[in-house]
BAROLUM-800835 format. One record per atom (N, C-alpha, C): x, y negated, z. Coordinates in pm, whole numbers, plus 50000, padded with zeros to 5 digits. Atoms other than C-alpha are relative to their C-alpha. Layout:
XYZ
...
! end
This chain:
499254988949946
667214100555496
499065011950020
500394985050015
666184135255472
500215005150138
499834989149915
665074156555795
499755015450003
500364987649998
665014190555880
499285006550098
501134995249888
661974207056021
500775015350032
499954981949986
662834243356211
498995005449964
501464994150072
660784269856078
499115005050119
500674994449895
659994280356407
498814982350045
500715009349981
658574241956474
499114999449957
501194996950124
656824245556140
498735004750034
501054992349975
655284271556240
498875002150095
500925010149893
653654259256572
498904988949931
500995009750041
652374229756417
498855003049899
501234991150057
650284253056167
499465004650072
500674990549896
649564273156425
498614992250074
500545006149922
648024241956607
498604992549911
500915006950092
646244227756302
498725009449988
500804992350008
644764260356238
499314999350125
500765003549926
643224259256591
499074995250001
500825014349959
641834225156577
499205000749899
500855001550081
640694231856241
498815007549999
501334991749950
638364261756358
499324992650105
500695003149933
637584244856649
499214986749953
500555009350098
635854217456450
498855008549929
500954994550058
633994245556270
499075009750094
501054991749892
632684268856555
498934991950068
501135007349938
630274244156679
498774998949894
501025001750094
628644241256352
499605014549957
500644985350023
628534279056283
499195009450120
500764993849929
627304284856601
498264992250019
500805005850077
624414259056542
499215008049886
500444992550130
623964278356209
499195010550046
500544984449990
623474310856395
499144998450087
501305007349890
621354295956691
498324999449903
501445004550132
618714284356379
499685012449963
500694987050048
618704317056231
499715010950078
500454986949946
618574340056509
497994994650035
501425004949959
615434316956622
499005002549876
500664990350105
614224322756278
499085012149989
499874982550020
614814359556221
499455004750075
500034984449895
615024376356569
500655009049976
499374991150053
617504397156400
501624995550116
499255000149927
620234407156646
501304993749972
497765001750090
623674404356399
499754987650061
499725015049960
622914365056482
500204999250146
499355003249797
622854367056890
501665005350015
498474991550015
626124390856813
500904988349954
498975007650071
627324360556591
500294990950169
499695008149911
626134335756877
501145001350103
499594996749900
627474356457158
502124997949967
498944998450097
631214357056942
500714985249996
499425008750056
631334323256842
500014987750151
499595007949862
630704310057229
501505003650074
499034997549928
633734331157363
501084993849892
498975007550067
635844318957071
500034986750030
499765010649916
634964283657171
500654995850108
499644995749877
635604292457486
501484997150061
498455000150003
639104303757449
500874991249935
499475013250128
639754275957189
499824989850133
500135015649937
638994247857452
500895007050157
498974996549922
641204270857713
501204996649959
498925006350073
643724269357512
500454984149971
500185017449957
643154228557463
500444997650076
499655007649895
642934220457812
501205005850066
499254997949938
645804240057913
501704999349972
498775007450119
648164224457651
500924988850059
499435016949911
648514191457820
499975004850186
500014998249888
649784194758147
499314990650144
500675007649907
648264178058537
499084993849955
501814997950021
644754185558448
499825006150175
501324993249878
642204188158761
499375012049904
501144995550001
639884210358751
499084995849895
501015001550111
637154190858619
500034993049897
499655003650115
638814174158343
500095015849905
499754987450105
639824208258237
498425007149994
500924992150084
636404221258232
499074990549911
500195009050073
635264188358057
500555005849857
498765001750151
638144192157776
499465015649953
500364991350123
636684228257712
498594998649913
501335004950071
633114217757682
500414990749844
500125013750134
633924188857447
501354997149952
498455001650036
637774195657328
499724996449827
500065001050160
636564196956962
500144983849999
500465013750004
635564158857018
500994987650081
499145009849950
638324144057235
501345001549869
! end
């Protein structure tokens, strides 16, 4: 039997993939840019660092504030390490 997704549902659940799928990659590009600013010394990379922590940031806000009756320090757990739960 054949269901029917709404497009508005659809479109959430991309929405959510896309998320999870950056947040999976900002840890490693910030890594990346960590190495090369230590490198270099060339600013664009602290600019990347500084960038790719607040996107984390807001990415693991977003996370922990998804699932509802979160403490406190679960929720600042789940942003530290949301990529990984």
């Amino acid at each position: 039997m054949l269901t029917q997704v709404s497009p508005i549902s659809s479109f959430f659940d991309s929405f959510a993939y896309l998320i999870f799928g950056i947040g999976y990659i900002v840890p490693v590009l910030f890594f990346i840019s960590f190495v090369l600013f230590i490198a270099t010394k060339k600013k664009i990379f602290l600019g990347g660092l500084i960038v790719l922590a607040v996107l984390y940031i807001i990415l693991g806000l977003v996370s922990a504030f998804s699932e509802p009756e979160k403490t406190l320090s679960n929720i600042i757990l789940q942003i530290i390490l949301w990529p990984f739960l």
